[in-house]
N, C-alpha and C positions, 0 to 999 in steps of 0.2 A: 594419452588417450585411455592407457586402462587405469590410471587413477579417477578418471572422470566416469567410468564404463560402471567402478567399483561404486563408488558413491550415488549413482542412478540404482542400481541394483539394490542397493543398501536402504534407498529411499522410499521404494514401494513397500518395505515391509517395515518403515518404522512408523510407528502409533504408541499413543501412551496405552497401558495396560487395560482392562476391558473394564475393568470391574471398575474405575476409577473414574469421576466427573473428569473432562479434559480440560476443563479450567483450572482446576487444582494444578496443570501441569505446565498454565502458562505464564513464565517471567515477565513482570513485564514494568518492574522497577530493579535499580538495583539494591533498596532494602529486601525486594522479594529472593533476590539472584542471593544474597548474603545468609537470609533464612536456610535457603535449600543448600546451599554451599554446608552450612556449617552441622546441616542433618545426617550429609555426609559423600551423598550423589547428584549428580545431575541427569542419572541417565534416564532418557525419555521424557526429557523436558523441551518444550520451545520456548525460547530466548530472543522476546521481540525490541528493539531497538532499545539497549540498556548499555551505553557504555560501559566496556570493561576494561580501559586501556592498563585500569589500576589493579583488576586482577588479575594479573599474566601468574604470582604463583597458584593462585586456586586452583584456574583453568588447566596447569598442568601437573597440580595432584591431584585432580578430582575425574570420577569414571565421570565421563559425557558421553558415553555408548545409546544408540538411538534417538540423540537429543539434535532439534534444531536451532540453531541461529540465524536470526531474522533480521540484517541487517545492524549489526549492532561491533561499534567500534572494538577491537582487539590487538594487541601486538603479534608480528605474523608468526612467532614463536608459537605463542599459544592458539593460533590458530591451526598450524600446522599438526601440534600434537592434539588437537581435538578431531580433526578430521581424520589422523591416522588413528583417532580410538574409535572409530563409527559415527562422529556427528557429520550432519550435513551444514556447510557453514556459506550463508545468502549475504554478500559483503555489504555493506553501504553503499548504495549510487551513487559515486560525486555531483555537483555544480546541479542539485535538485532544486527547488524551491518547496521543496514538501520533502517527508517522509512517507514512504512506501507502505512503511514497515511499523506506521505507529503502533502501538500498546494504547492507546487513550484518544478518548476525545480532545476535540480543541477546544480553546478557551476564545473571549473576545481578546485577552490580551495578548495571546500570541499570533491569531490573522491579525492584527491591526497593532503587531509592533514596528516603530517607528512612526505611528502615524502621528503622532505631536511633533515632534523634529521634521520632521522631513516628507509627508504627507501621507495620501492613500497610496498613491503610485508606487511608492518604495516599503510600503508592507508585504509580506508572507502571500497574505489573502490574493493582492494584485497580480503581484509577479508570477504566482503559481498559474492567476487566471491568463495571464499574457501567455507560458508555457506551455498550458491546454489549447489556447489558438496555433499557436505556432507547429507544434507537433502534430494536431488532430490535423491541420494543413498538409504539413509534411506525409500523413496515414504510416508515421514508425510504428513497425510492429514494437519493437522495444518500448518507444514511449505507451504504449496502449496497453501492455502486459504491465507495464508499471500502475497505469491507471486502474486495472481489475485489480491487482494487488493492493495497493491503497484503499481503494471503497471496499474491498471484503476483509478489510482490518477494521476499519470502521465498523462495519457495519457489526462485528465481532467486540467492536468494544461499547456497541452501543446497545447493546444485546446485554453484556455484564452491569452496564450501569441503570437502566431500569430494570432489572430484573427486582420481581415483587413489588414494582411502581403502579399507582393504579394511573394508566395513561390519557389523558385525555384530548385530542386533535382540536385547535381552531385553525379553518382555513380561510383564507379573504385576499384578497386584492393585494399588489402591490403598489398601486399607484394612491391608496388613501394618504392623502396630505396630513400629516401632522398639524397641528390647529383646530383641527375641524371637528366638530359635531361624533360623525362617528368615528374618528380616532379615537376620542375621548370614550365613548360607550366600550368598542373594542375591549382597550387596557382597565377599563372597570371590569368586566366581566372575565381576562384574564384574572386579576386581581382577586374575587370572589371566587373563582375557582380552586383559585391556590389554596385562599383560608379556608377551604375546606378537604383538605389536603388531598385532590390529586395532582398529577406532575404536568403543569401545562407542557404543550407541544406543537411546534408550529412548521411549517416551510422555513424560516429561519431568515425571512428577508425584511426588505423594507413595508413600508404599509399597514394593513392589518394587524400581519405577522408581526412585526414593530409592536405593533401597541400591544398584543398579547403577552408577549414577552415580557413589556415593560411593566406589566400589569402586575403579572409574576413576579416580576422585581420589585415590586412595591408593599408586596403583600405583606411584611414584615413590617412596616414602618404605619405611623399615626397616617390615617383618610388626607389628613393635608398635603404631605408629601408629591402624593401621584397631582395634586390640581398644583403644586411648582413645577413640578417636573413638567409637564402638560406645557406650562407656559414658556420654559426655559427650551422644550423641544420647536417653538411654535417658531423661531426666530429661525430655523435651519427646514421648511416645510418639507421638502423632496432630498432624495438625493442627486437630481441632475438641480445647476450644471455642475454643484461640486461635492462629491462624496466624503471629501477631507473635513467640509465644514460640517455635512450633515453627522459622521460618526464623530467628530469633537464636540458637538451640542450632548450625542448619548454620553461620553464619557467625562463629559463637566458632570453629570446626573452621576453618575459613575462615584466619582472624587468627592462627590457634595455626599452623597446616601450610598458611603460601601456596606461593603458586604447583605447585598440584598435576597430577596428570594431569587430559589435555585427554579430553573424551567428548561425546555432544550429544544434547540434551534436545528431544525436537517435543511441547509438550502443545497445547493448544487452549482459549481463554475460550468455549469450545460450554460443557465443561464447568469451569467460571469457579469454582467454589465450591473444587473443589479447585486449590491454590496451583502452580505450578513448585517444583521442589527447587533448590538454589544450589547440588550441585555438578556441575552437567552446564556445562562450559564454554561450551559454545556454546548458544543458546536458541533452536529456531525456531518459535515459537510462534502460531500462528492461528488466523483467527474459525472455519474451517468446520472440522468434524471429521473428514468424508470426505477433504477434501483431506490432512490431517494425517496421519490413518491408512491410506490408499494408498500417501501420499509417506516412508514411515516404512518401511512395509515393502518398498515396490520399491527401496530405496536400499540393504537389508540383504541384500545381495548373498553375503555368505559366509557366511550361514543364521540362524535365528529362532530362541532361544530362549524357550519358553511356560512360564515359572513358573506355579503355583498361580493361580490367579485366578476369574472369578465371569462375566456375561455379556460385559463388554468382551473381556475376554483369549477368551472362544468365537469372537465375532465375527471375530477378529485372528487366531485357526488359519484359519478357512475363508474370512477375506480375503486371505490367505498361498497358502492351499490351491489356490484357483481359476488363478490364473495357472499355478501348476504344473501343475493337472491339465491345461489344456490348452495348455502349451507357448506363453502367449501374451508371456513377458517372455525366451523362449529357454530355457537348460537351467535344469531345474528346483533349487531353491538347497536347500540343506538345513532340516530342520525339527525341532526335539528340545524332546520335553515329556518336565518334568520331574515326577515322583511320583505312582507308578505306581495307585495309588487315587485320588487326586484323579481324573485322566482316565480310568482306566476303570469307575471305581464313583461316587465322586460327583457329577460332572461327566462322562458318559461317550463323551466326546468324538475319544480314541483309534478306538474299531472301527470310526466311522463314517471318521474319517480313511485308515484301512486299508482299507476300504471303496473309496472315493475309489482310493485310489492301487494297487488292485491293477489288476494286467496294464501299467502305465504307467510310464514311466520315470521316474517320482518315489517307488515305490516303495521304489527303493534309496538314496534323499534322506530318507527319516525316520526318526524313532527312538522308542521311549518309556524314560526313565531315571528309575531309583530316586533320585537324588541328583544336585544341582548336581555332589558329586564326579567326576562322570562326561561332566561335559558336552564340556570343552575336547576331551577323546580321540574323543567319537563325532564334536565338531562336527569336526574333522579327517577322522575315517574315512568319513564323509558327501559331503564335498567332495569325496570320490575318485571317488563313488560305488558306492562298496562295498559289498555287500550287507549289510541292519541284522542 
């Protein structure tokens, strides 16, 4: 008990140094852990999930006074003598389907490893989402403390990785079928967004979100590429009834056109049933959905685009909307829905947004357009703030 007494005590006063960014203080490979090793301390560093089995002697000549460890593998030697020098040491969960404790975003290919051998069922992506059913059932506090700690690692390294990105949001539907009409427009207008270098950004799923991404992914390759790919997707349309066939259609695209444009996908196992798409490069993917969808759109800094879509994407205008109306994220970002009956006749989502925004300086931040064709120019004319 007073070793446990000592290290809570120990804990509230440790912080890295004041003066100092606290990214600079965080490990979170172990070529990073090798750099600091060999500068000569590690104290006041946190050490997020970096295997060290292999440095048991570092860890016990090196100060690690005030430094945390963040789930990250060690021999109990060196564990012992790190905690009796002042670090606070957060072991590994066993039998997880996730990491808690990541240092990085995900990739398509680690949620969707084993999915050619042995399908979607027996991927990372699956089993974690089966875990968040079973546990959110159970209401463990344990498992739910794991899930905060998970998504604000995320959300932590997704913070690092567009930092100085200029961001840009599409939201839309997930039920847009692959084949169709506007899928196709969709992943054009990802596509031309990319070649003008900002960093697409999606919900990170099927549908829209799909085609955005894929769009992004294309952007590097000759205009032909995206109308194969287009056809080679058309053959797998949804992902119900089977999501093993629908993510092996994207990562034939994958195999056929590597190393594509980079974009980044935020979906959430809230909603588990529907899969991430493989080609948003970067995955940040979490248990809660509010977190997801705040941190999605305050990130898309150089305006939102609103495809077609159903209650999610309403949600996601007037989750967008409120921070502009009242000036509470600074100058209001640009807003542009696209087809002009969807939001004002079916969905009639437009006039209350105008509504909103009149007499207010986000007025001159939104748009309604007949066609993706028109997006890149408004979302430009937008960012000047010029009047719609």
């Amino acid at each position: 008990m007073t070793h446990v007494q000592s290290n809570s005590h120990a804990f509230a006063a440790r912080r890295p140094p004041a003066h100092d960014d606290n990214h600079d203080h965080e490990i979170e490979s172990l070529e990073e852990f090798d750099r600091v090793i060999a500068a000569g301390s590690l104290a006041g560093h946190r050490v997020q999930s970096v295997d060290l089995t292999d440095r048991t002697f570092a860890l016990l000549s090196t100060d690690a006074s005030d430094s945390v460890f963040l789930g990250c593998a060690m021999e109990e030697d060196a564990a012992a003598k790190i905690r009796a020098g002042g670090a606070l040491v957060f072991p590994p969960v066993p039998d997880l389907p996730f990491d808690p404790y990541r240092g990085g975003l995900y990739g398509p290919d680690e949620l969707f490893a084993r999915l050619v051998d042995a399908g979607y069922d027996a991927t990372p992506d699956a089993r974690t989402y089966a875990w968040f059913q079973k546990t959110k059932a159970d209401g463990d506090i344990f498992a739910s403390m794991l899930r905060s700690i998970h998504d604000d690692a995320v959300s932590d390294a997704l913070d690092e990785d567009l930092a100085g990105a200029q961001v840009v949001g599409i939201m839309g539907g997930h039920a847009l079928e692959r084949g169709s009409a506007a899928y196709a427009g969709a992943a054009r207008l990802g596509r031309q967004l990319a070649r003008t270098g900002l960093t697409v950004a999606t919900g990170g799923g099927p549908g829209a979100m799909e085609a955005a991404n894929l769009g992004a992914y294309a952007a590097p390759f000759e205009d032909g590429m995206l109308d194969s790919a287009l056809e080679i997707l058309a053959k797998a349309p949804h992902f119900a009834p089977s999501v093993t066939d629908w993510a092996r259609a994207a990562f034939e695209i994958r195999r056929g056109w590597p190393d594509g444009g980079t974009s980044v996908g935020i979906p959430t196992w809230f909603y588990g049933h529907e899969p991430p798409n493989a080609f948003a490069s970067r995955i940040a993917k979490y248990f809660v959905n509010a977190v997801r969808e705040d941190g999605l759109l305050a990130r898309s800094r150089a305006g939102v685009v609103f495809l077609p879509g159903a209650a999610g994407t309403v949600q996601e205008i007037f989750d967008n909307a409120t921070p502009n109306y009242y000036g509470s994220r600074g100058e209001p970002t640009p807003m542009v829905l696209v087809d002009r009956a969807h939001w004002t006749e079916k969905l009639p989502a437009w006039p209350l947004l105008q509504a909103l925004a009149s007499g207010r300086s986000m007025a001159d931040r939104i748009a309604l357009v007949d066609s993706v064709d028109e997006v890149p120019e408004t979302l430009a004319r937008l960012g000047t703030g010029a009047p719609a």
